[in-house]
N, CA, C and O atoms as CSV, one atom per row, in Angstrom:
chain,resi,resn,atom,element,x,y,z
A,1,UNK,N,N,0.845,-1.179,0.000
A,1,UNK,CA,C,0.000,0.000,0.000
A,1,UNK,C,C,0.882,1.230,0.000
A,1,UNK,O,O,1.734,1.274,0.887
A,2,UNK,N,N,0.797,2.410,-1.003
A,2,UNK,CA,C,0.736,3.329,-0.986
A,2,UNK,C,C,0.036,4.246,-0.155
A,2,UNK,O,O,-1.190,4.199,-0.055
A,3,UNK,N,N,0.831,5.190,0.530
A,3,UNK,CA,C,-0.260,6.059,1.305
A,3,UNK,C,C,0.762,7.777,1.293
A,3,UNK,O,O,1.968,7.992,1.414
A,4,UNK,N,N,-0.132,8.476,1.140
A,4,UNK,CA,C,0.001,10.366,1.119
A,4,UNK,C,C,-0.760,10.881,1.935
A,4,UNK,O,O,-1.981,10.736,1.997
A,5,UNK,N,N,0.058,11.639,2.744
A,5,UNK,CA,C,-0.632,12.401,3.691
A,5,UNK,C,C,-0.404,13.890,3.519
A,5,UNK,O,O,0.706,14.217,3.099
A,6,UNK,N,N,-1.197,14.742,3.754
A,6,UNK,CA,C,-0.790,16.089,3.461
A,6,UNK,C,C,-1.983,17.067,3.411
A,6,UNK,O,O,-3.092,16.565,3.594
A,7,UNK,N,N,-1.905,18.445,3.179
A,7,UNK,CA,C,-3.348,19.463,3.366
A,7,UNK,C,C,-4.048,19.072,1.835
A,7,UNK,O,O,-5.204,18.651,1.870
A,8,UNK,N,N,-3.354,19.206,0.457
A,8,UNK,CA,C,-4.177,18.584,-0.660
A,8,UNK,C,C,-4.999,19.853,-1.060
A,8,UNK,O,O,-6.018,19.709,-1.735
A,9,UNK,N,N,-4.546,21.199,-0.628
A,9,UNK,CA,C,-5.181,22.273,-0.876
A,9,UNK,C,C,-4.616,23.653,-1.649
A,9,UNK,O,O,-3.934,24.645,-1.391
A,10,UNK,N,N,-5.535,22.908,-3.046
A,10,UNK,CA,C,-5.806,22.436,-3.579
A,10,UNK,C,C,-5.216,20.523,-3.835
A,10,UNK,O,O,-4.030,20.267,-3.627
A,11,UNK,N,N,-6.050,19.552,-4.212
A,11,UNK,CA,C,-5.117,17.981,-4.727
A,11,UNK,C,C,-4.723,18.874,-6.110
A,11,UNK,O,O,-5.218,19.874,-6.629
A,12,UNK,N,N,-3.775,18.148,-6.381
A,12,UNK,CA,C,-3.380,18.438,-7.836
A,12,UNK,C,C,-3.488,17.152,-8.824
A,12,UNK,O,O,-4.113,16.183,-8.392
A,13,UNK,N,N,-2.844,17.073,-10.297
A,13,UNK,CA,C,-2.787,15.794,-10.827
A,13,UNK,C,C,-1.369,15.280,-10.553
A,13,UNK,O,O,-0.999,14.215,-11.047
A,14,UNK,N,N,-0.543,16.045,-9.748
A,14,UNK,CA,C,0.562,15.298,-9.872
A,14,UNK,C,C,0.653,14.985,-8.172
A,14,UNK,O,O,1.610,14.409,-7.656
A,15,UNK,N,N,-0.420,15.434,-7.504
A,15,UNK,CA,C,-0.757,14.734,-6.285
A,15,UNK,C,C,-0.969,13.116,-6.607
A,15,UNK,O,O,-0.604,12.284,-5.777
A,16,UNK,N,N,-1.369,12.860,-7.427
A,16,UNK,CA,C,-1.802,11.175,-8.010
A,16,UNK,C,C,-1.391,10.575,-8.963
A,16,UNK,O,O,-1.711,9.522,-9.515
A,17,UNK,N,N,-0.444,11.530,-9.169
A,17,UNK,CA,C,0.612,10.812,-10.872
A,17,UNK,C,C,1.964,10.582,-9.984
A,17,UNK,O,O,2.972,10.400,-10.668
A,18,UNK,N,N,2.172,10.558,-8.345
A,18,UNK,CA,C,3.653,10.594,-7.475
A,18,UNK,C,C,3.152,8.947,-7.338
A,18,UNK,O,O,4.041,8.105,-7.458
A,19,UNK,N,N,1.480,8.390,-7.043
A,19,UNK,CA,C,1.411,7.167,-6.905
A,19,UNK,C,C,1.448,6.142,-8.166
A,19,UNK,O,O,1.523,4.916,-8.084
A,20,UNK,N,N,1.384,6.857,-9.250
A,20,UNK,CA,C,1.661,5.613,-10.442
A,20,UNK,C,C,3.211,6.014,-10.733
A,20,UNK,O,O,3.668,5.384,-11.686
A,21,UNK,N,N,3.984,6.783,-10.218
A,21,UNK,CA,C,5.643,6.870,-10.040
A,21,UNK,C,C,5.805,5.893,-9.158
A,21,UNK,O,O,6.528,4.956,-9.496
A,22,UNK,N,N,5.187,5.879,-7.854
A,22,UNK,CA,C,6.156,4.765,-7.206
A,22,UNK,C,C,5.615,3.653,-7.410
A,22,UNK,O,O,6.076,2.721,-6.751
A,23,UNK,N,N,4.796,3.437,-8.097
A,23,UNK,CA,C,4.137,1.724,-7.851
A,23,UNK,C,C,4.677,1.552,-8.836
A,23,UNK,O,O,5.328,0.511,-8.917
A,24,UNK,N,N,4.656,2.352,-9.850
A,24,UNK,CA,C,5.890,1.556,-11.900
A,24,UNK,C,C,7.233,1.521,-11.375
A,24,UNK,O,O,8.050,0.740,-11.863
A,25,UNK,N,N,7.741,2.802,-9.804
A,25,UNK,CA,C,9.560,2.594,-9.833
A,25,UNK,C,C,9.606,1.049,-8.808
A,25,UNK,O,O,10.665,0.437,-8.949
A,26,UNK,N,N,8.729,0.484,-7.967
A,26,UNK,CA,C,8.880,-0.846,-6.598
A,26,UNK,C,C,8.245,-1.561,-7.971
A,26,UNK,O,O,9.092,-2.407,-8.257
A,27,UNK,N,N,7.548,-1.612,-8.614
A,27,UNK,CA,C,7.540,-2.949,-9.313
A,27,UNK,C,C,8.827,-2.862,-10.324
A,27,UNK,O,O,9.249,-4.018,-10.333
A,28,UNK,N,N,9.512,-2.217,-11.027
A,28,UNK,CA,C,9.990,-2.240,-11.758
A,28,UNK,C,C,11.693,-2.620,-11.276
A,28,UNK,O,O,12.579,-3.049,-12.015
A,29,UNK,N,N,11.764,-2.365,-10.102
A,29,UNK,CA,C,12.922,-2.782,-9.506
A,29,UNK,C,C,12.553,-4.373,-8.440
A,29,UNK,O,O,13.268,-5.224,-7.912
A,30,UNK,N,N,11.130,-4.144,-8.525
A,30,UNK,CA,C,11.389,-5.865,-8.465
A,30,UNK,C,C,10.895,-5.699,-6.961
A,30,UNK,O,O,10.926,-6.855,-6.539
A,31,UNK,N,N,10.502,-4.962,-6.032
A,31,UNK,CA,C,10.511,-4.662,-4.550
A,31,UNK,C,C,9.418,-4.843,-3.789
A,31,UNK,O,O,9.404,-4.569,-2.589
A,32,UNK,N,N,8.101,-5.470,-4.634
A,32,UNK,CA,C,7.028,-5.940,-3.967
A,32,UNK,C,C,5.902,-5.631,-5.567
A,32,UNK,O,O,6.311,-5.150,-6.623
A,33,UNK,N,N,4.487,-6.078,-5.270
A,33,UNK,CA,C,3.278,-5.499,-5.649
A,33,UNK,C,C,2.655,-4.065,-5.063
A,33,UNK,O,O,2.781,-3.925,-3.847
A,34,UNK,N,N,2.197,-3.311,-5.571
A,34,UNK,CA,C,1.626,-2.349,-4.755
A,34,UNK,C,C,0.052,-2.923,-4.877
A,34,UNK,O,O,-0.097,-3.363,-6.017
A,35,UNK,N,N,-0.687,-3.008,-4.392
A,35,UNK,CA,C,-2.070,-2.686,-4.318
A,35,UNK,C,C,-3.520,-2.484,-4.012
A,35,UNK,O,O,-4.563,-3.125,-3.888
A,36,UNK,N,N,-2.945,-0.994,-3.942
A,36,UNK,CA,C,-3.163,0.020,-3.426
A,36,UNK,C,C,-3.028,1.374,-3.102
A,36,UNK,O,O,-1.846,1.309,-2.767
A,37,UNK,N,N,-3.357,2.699,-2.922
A,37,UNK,CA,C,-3.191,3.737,-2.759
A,37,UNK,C,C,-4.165,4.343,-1.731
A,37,UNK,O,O,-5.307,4.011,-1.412
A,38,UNK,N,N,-3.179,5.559,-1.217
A,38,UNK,CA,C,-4.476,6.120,0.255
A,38,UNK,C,C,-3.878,7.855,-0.257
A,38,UNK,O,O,-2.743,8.229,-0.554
A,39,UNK,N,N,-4.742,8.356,-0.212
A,39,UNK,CA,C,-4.645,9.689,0.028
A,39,UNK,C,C,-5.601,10.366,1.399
A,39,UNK,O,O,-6.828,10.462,1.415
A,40,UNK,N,N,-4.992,10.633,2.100
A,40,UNK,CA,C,-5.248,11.061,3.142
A,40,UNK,C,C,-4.960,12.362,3.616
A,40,UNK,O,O,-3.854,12.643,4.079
A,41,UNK,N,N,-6.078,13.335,3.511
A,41,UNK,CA,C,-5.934,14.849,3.651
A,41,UNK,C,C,-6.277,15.197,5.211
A,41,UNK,O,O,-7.110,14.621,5.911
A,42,UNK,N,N,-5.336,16.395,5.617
A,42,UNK,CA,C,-5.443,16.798,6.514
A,42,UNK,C,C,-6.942,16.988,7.651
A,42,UNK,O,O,-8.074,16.796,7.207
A,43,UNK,N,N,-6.700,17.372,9.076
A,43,UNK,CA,C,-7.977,17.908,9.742
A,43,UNK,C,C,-7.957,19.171,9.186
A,43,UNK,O,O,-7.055,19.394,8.378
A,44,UNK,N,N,-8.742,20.041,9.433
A,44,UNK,CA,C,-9.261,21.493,9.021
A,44,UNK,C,C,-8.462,22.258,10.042
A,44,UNK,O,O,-8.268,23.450,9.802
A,45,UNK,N,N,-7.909,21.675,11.289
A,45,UNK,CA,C,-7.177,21.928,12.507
A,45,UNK,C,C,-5.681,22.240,12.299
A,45,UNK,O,O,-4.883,22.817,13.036
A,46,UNK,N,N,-5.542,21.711,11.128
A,46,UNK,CA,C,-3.841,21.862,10.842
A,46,UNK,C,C,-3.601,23.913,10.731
A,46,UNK,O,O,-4.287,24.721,10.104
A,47,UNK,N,N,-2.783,24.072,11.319
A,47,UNK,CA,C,-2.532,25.503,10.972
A,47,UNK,C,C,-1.873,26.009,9.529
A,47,UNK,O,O,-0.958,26.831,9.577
A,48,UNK,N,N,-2.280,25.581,8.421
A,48,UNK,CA,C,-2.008,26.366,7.257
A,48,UNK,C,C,-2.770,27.371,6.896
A,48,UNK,O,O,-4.001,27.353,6.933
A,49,UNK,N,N,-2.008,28.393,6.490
A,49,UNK,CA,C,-2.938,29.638,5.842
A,49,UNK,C,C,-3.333,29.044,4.568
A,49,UNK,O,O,-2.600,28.435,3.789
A,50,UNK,N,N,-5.000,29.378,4.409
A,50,UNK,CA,C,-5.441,29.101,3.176
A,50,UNK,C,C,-6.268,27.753,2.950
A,50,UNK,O,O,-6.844,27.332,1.947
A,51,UNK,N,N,-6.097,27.118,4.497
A,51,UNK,CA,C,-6.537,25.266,3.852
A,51,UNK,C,C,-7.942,25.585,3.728
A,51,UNK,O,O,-8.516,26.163,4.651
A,52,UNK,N,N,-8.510,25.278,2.728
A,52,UNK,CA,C,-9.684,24.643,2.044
A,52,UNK,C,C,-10.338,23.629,3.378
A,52,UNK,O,O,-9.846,23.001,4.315
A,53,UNK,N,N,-11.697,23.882,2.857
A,53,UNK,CA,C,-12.168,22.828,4.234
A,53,UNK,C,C,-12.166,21.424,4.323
A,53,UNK,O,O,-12.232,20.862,3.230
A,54,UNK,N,N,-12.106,20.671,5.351
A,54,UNK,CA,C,-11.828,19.101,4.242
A,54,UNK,C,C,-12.817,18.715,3.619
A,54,UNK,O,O,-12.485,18.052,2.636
A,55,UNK,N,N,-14.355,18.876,3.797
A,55,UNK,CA,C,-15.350,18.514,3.047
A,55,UNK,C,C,-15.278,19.178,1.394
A,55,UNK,O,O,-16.257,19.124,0.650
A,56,UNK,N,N,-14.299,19.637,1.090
A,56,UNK,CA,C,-14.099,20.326,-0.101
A,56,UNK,C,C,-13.001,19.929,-0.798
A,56,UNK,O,O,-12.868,19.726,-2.005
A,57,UNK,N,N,-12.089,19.828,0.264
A,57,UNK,CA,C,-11.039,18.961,-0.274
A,57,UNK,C,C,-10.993,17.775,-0.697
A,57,UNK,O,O,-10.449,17.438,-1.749
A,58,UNK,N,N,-11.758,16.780,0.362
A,58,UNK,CA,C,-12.750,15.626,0.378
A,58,UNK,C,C,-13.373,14.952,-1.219
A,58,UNK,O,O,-13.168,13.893,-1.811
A,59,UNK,N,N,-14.253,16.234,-1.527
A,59,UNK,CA,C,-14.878,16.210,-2.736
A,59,UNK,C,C,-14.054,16.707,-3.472
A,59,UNK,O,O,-14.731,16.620,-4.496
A,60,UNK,N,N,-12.955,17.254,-3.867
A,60,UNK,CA,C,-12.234,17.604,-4.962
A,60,UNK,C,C,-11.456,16.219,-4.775
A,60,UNK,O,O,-11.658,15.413,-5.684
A,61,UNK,N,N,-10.872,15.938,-4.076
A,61,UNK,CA,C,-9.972,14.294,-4.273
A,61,UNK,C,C,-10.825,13.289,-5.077
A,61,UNK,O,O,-10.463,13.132,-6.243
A,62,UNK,N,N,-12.040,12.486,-4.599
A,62,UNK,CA,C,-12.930,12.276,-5.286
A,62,UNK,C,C,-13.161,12.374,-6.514
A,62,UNK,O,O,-13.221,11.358,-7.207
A,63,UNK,N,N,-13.356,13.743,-7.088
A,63,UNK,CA,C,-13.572,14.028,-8.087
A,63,UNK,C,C,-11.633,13.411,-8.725
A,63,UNK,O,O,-11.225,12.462,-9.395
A,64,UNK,N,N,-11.164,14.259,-8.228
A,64,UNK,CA,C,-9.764,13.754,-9.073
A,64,UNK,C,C,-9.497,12.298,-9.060
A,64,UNK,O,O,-8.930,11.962,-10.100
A,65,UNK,N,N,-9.738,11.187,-8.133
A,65,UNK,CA,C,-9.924,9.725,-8.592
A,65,UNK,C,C,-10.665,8.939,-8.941
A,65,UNK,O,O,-10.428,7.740,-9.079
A,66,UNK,N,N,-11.758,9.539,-9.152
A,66,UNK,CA,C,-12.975,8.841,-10.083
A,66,UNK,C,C,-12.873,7.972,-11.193
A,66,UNK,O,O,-13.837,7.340,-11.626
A,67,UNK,N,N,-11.539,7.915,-11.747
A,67,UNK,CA,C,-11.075,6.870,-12.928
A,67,UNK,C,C,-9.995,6.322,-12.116
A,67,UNK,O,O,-9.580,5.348,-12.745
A,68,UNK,N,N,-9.256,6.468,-10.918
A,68,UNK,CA,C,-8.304,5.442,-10.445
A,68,UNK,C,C,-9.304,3.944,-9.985
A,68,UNK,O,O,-10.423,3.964,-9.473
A,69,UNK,N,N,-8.754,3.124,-10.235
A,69,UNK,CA,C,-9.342,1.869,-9.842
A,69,UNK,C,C,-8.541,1.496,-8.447
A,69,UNK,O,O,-9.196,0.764,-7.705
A,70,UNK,N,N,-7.193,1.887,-7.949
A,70,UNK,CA,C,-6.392,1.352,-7.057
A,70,UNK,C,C,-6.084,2.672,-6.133
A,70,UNK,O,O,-5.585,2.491,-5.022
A,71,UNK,N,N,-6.347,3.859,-6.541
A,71,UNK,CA,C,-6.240,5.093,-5.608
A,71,UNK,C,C,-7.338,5.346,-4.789
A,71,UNK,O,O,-8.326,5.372,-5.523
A,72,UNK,N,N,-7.659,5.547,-3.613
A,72,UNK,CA,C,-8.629,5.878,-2.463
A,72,UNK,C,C,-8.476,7.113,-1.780
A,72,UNK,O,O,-7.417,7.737,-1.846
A,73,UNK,N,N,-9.652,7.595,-0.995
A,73,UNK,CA,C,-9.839,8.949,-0.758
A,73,UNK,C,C,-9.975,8.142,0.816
A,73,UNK,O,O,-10.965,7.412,0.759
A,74,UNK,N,N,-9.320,8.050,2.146
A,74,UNK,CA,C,-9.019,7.840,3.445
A,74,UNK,C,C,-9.686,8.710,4.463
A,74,UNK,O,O,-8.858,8.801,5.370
A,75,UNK,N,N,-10.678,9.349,4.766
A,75,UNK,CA,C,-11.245,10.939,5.399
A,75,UNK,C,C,-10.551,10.657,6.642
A,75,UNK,O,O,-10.245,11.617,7.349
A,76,UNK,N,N,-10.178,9.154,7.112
A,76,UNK,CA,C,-9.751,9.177,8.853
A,76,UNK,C,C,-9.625,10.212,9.131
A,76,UNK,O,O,-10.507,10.750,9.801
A,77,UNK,N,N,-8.599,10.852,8.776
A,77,UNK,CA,C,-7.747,12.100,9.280
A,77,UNK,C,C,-8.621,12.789,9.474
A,77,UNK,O,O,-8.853,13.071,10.650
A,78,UNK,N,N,-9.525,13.383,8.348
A,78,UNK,CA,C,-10.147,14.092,8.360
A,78,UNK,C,C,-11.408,14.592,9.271
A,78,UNK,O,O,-11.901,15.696,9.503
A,79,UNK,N,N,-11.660,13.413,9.626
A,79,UNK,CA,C,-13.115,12.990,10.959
A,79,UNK,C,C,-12.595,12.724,12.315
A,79,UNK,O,O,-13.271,12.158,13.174
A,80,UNK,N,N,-11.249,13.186,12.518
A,80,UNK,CA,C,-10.682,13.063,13.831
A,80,UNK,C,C,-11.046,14.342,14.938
A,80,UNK,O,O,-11.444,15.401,14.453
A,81,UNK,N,N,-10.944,14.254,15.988
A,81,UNK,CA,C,-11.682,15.606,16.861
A,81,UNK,C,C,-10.424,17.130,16.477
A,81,UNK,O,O,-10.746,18.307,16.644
A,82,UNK,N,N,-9.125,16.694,15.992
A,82,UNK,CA,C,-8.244,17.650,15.690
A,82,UNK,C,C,-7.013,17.041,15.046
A,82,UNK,O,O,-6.686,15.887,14.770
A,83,UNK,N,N,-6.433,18.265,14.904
A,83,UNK,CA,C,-5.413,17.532,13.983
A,83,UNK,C,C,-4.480,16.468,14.208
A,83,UNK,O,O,-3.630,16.902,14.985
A,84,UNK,N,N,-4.251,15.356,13.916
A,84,UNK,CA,C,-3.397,14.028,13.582
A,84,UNK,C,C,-2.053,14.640,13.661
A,84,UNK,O,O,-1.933,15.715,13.072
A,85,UNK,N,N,-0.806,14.067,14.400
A,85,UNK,CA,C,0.628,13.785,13.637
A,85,UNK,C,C,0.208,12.660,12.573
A,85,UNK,O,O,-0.607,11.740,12.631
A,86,UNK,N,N,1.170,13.143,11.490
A,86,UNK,CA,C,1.645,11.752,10.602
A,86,UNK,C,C,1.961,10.230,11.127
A,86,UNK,O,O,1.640,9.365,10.312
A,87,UNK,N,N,2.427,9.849,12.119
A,87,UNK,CA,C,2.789,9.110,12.746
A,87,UNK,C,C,1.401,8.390,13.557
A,87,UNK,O,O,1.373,7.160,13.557
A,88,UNK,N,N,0.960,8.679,13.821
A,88,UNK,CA,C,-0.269,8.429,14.150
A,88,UNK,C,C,-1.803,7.752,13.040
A,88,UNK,O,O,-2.572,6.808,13.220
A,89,UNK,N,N,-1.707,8.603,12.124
A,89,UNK,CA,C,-2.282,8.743,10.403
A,89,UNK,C,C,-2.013,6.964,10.094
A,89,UNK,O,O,-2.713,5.966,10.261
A,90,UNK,N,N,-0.450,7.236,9.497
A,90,UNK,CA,C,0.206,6.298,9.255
A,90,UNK,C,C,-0.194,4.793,10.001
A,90,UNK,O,O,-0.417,3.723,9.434
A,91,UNK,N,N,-0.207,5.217,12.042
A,91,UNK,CA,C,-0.065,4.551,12.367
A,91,UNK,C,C,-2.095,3.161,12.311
A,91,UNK,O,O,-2.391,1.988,12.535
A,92,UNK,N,N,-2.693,4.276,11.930
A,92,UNK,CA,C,-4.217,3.401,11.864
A,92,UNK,C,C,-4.497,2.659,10.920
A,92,UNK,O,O,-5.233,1.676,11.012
A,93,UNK,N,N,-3.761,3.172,9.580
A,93,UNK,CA,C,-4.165,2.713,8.015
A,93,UNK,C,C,-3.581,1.081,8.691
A,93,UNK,O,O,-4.207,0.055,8.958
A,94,UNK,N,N,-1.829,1.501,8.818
A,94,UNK,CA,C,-1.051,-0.286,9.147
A,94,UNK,C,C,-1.943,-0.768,10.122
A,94,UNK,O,O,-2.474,-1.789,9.684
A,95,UNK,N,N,-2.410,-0.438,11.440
A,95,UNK,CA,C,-3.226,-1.455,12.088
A,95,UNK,C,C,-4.503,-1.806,11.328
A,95,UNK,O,O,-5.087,-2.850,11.615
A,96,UNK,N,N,-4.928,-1.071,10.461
A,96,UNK,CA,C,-6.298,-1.910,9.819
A,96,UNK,C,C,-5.783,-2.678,9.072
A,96,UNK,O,O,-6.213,-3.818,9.251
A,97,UNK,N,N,-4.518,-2.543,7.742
A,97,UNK,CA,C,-4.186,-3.164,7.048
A,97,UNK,C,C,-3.778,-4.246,7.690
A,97,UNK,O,O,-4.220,-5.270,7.169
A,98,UNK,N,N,-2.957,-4.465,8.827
A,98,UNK,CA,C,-2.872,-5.536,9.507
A,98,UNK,C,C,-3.901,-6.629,10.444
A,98,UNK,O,O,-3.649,-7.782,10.792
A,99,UNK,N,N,-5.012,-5.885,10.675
A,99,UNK,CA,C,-5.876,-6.533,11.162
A,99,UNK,C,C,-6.598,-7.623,9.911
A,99,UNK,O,O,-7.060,-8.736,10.163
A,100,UNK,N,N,-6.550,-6.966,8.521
A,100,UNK,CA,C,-7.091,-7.739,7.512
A,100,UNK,C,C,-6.235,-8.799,7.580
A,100,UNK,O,O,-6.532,-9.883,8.082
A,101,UNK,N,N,-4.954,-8.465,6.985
A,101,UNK,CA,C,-3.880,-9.508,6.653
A,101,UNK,C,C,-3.830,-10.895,8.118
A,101,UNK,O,O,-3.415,-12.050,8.018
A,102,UNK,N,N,-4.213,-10.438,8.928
A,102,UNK,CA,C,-3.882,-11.398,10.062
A,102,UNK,C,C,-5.712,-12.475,10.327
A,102,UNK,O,O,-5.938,-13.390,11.119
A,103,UNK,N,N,-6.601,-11.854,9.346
A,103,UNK,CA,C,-7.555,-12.665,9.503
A,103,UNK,C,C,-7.674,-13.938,8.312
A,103,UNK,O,O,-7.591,-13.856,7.087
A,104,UNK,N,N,-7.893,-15.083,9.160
A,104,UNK,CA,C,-7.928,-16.034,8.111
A,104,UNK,C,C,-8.707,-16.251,6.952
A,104,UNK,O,O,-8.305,-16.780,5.915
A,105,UNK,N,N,-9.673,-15.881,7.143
A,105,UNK,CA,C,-10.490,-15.899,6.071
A,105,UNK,C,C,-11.043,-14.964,5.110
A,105,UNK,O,O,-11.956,-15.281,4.347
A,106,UNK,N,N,-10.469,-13.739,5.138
A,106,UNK,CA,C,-10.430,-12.606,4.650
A,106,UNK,C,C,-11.537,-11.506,4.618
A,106,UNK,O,O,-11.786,-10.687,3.733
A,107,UNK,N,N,-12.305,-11.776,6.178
A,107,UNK,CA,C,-13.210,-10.541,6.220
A,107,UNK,C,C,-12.580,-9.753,7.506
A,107,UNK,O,O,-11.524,-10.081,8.048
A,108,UNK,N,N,-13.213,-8.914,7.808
A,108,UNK,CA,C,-13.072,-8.081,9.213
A,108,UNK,C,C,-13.963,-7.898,10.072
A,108,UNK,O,O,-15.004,-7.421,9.621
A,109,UNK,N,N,-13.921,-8.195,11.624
A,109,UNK,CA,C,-15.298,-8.290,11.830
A,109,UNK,C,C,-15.668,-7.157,12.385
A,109,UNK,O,O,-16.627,-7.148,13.156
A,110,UNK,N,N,-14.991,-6.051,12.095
A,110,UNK,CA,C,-16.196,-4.702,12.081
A,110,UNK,C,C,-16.542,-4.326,11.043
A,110,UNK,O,O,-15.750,-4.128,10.121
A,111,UNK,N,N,-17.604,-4.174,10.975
A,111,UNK,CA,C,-18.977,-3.830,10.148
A,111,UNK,C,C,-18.683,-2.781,9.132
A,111,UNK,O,O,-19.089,-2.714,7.972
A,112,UNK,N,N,-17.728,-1.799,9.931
A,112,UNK,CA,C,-17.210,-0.431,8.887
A,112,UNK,C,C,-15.838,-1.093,8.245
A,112,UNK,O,O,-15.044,-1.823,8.839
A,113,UNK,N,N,-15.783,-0.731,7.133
A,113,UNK,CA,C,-15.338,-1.089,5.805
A,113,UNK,C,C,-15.054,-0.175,5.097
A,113,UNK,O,O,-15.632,0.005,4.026
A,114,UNK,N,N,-13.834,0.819,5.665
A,114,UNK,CA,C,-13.322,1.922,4.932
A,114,UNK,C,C,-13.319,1.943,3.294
A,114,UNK,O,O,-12.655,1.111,2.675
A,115,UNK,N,N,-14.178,3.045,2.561
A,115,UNK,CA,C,-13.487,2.965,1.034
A,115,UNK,C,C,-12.276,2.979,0.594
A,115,UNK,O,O,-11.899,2.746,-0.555
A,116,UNK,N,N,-11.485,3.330,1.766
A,116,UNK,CA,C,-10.007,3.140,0.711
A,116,UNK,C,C,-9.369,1.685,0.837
A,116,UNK,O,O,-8.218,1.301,0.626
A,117,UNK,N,N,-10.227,1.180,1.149
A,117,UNK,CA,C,-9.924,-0.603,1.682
A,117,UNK,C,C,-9.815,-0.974,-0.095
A,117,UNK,O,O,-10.717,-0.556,-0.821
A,118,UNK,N,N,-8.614,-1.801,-0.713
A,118,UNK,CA,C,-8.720,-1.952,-1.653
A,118,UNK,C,C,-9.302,-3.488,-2.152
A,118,UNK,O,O,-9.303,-3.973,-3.283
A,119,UNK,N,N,-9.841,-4.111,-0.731
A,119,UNK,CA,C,-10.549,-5.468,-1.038
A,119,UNK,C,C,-11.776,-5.170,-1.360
A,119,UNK,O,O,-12.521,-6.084,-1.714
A,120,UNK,N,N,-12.240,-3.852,-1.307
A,120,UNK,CA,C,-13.986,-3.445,-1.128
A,120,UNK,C,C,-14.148,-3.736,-2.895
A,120,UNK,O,O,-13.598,-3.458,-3.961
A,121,UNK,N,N,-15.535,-4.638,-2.224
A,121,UNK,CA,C,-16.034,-4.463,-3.583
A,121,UNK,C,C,-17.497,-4.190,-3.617
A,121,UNK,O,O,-18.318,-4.593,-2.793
A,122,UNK,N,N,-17.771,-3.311,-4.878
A,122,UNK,CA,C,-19.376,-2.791,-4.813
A,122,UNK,C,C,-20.317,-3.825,-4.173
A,122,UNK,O,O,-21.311,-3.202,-3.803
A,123,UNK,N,N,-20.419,-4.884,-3.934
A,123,UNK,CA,C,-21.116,-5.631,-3.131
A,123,UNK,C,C,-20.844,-5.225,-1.727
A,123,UNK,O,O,-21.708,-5.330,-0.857
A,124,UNK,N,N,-19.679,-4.771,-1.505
A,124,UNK,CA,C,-19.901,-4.825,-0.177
A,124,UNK,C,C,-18.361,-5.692,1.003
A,124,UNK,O,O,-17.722,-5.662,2.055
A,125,UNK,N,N,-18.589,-6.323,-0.269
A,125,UNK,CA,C,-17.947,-7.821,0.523
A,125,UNK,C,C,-16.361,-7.706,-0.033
A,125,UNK,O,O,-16.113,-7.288,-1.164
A,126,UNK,N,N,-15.185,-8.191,1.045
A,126,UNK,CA,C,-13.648,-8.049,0.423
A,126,UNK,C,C,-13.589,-9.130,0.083
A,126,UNK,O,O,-14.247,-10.094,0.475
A,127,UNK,N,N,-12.077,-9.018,-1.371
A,127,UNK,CA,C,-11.503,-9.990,-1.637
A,127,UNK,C,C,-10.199,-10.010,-0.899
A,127,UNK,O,O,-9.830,-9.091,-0.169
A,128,UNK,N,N,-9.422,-11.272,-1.164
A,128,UNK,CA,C,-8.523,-11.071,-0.579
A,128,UNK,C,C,-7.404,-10.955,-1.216
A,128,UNK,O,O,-7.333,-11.329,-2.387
A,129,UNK,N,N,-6.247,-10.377,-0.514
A,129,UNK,CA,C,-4.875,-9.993,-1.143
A,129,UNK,C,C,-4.576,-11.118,-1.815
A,129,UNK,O,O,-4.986,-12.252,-1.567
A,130,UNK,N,N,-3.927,-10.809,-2.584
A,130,UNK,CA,C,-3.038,-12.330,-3.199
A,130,UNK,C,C,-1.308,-12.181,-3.127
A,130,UNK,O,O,-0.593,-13.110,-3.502
């Protein structure tokens, strides 16, 4: 998994052209599969001049991955009571990603089923990594 964290204010296209750079430079040197991508925009709490609100930012990401099949829009950050360290961000995506990977049969048994989960499928239901 790919994951970006940052304000995203404005996302750009080369906000999402840095994740088909590194997933063509680790496959191409041979260094794993990627798949997956997280973009994960700031709380509204972060002190930058100028940030856009995240429900805007939110919907402009969205809009900019609407043709990625393997890129995801993450709000965690965003629905937190204030602003996140990175380290922290970072640290929820790996415990969910790890909570999947460590179940045998490849569901999760909480009910919420993040969209940037890249097992989600319009049913509803995950597949599993291979």
């Amino acid at each position: 998994m790919l994951i970006a964290c940052g304000s995203f204010s404005p996302p750009t296209p080369m906000h999402f052209r840095m994740f088909e750079i590194a997933r063509d430079h680790i496959q191409q040197m041979g260094l794993g599969q990627v798949v997956g991508g997280i973009v994960s925009p700031v709380h509204d709490s972060y002190a930058k001049k100028g940030l856009v609100s995240a429900t805007h930012r939110c919907a402009m990401i969205k809009i900019g991955l609407k043709t990625s099949d393997w890129i995801h829009l993450s709000d965690w950050e965003t629905q937190q009571e204030e602003w996140t360290r990175t380290r922290q961000v970072l640290q929820y995506h790996q415990n969910y990603i790890n909570s999947y990977l460590k179940d045998t049969n490849g569901t999760i048994n909480n009910q919420h089923i993040p969209a940037w989960d890249p097992g989600r499928h319009q049913s509803g239901r995950r597949a599993r990594f291979s």
